[in-house]
N, C-alpha and C positions, 0 to 999 in steps of 0.2 A: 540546599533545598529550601522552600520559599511556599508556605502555606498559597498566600496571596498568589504567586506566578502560575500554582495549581489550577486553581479558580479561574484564574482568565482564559487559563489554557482551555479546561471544561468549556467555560462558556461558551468559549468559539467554538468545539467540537459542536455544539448543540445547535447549532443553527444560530450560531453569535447572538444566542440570550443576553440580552439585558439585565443591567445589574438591577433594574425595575421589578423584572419581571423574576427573578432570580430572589428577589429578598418576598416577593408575593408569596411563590411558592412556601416561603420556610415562613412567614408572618413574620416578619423583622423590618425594621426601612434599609432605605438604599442607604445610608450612610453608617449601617452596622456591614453590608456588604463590600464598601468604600474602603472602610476598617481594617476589613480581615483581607482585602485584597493588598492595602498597603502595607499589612504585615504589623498594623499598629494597633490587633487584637489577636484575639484568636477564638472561632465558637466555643461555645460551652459542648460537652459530650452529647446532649438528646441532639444540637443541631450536627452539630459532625456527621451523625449518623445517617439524618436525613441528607448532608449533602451527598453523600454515599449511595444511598437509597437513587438520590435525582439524578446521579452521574454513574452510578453503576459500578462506581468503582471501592475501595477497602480503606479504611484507615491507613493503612500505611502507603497507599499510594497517596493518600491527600496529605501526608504530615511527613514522610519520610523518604519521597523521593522525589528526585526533577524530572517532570511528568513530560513536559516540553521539550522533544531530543529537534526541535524543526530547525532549520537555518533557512538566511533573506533566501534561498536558491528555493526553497519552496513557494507552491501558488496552486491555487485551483482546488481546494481539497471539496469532494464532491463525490453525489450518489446520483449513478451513469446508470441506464440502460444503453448494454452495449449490445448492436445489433448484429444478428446472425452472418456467419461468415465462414467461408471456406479455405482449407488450409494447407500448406506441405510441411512436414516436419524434419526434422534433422538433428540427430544426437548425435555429439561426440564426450566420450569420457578419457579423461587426460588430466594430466597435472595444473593445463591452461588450455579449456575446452572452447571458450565461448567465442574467439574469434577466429576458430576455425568452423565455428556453429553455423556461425552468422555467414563467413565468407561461402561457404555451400549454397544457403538457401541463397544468396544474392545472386548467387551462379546460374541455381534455378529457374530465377527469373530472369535472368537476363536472356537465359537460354528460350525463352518462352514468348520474349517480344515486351515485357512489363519491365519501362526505362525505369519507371519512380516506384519502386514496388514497395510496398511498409510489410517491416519485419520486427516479429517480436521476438520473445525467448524468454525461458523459464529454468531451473534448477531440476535437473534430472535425477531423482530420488533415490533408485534404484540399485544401489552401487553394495558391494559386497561387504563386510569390516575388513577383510586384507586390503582391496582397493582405498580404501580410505584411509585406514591406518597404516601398512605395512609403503605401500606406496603413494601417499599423498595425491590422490585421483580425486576427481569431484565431475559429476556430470552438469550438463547444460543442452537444453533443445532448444533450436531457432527455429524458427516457421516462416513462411511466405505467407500473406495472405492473399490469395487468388482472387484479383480483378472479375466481377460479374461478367460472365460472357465467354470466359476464355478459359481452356480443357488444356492442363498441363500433359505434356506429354511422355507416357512414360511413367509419372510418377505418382504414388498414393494418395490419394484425396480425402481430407477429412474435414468434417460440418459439423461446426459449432452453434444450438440454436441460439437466440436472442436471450439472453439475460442481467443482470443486477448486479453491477460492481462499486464498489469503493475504489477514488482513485484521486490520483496528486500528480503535479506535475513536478518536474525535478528541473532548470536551470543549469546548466556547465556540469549534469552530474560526475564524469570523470577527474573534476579537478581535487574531489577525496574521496573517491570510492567507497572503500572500505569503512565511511562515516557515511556521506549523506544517504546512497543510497539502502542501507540498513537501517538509517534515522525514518527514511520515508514509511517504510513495512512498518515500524515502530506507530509513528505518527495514524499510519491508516488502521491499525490494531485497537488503538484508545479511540478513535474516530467509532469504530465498529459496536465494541465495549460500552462506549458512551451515551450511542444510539439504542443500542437493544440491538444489534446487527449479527448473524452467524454466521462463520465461514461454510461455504458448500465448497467439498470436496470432489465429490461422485458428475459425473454426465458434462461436468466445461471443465476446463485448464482452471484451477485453485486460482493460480496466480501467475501476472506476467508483465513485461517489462516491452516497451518500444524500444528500438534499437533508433541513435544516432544522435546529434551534439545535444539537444535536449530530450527526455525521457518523460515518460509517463507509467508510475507502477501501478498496476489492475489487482483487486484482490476479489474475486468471486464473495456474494452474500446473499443471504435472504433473510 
């Protein structure tokens, strides 16, 4: 863990504050922030608190943990209006749901005339404790998103208005799964945290993921 790695990681969360503007705030110079970023001080407690105060987060996230879960495969971290869009969805709950999730909606579309169709997917909540525990099940929904113009057929259509997301782009995410992309949620969580940002739950998808060699995670805010 790394006081100093803390700090820089904030900064950037912040709109890549300057160590300028960063020692303004607390009334210090840049070279008390120089300092404590190369790890070759450490604040006194009143400033602690204030960095706390500025970044939103607790002492023990500034002193006691590596706040920075990112790797180089990350890029783009950013607050989106993502605009209104129309949907098909597709659940499957299973032991390994998601690319039978995803293989449907492609299906959907291709059945509908939509060659390049962009599909997402999200983590399907709603699963029982025996599914979960007794038989290691886990859900997943993949969606189409419906090209303007074109009336899928046959199938349930759902409209998502225009709103406010936190979002990050992911590079080869497949090449460690079970790290980077959890690293990312991690990342766009302190990103939220750091801003003053809260997750919305209710009326859009919470959260969702682009499907294919590179990704993009979306996390609903306001």
């Amino acid at each position: 863990m790394s006081l100093g790695k803390n700090l820089q990681y904030l900064r950037q969360l912040s709109g890549n504050m300057t160590q300028e503007a960063l020692a303004e705030k607390l009334n210090v110079s840049r070279q008390t922030i120089s300092k404590w970023e190369s790890d070759a001080a450490n604040p006194e407690m009143e400033k602690a608190f204030e960095l706390c105060k500025i970044f939103n987060c607790s002492l023990d996230n500034l002193f006691r943990e590596d706040m920075d879960k990112r790797s180089d495969k990350y890029s783009d971290l950013r607050l989106e209006e993502v605009k209104g869009f129309r949907y098909v969805e597709y659940t499957v709950i299973s032991t390994d749901p998601e690319s039978d999730a995803i293989d449907k909606v492609y299906r959907y579309a291709k059945e509908n005339g939509d060659e390049t169709p962009k599909v997402i997917g999200w983590d399907f909540p709603n699963l029982s404790a025996e599914q979960i525990n007794v038989f290691n099940m886990h859900g997943y929904t993949a969606a189409w998103i419906v090209p303007e113009g074109m009336t899928p057929k046959g199938l349930a259509l759902k409209e998502q208005k225009e709103h406010k997301y936190v979002a990050i782009h992911i590079d080869r995410p497949f090449d460690n799964p079970f790290v980077t992309i959890p690293g990312a949620y991690r990342t766009l969580d302190d990103f939220m945290r750091t801003n003053g940002l809260l997750h919305v739950e209710n009326e859009v998808i919470p959260c969702f993921e682009t499907d294919g060699e590179s990704m993009d995670v979306y996390i609903a805010c306001k």
